[in-house]
N, C-alpha and C positions, 0 to 999 in steps of 0.2 A: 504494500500500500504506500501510495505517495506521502509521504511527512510533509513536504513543502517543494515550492518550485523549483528550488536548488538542486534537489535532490537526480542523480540520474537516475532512471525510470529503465529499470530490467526487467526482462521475460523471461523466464524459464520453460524450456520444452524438455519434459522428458521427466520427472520425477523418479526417476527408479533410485537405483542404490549410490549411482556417480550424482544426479541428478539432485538426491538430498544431501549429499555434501554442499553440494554448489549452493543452495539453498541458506543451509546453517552458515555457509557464509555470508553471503549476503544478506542475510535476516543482523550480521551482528556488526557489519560496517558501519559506520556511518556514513551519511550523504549519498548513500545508496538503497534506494525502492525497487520493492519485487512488484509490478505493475501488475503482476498475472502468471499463472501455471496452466502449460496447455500437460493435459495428460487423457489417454483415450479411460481410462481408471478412475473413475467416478468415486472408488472405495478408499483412496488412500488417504488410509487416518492421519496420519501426520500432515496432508496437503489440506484435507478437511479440516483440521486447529488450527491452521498458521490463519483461517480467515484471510489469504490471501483469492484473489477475485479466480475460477476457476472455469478452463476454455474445452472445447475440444479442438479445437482446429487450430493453425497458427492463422489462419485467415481473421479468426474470429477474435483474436490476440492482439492482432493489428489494426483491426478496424476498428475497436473497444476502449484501447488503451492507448496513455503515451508514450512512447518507448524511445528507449537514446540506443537498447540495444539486446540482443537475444543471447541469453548462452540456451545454446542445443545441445543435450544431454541423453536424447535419445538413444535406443542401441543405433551403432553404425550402421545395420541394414535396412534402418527406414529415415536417415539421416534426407535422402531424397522424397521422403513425402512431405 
């Protein structure tokens, strides 16, 4: 979630196990916002408590939020979807 306008506005695609790294870090930067998590995984508990805004598509990701920038976390064989 955005804090303030300063802040850079990230997206994360891919929740899995690399996915929630990247996550716990950017949850504990500062001046750095998780604008959104695309994940096809509706159930994942820890993405359902962070109350961060939840996509399924990067389309839906992009058009939704502001972003300065994505890290993709997905496994590499759908890195192209």
């Amino acid at each position: 979630m955005i804090k303030s306008f300063n802040d850079i506005a990230i997206g994360l695609v891919g929740p899995g196990l690399i996915g929630l790294r990247h996550l716990d870090i950017l949850l504990e930067a500062k001046q750095i916002a998780v604008s959104g998590i695309v994940s096809p995984n509706r159930n994942n508990k820890v993405v359902k408590s962070s109350k961060i805004p939840q996509f399924r598509s990067v389309k839906a990701l992009i058009d939704t939020t502001r972003l300065d920038g994505v890290i993709i976390a997905s496994p590499t064989q759908v890195h192209f979807e």
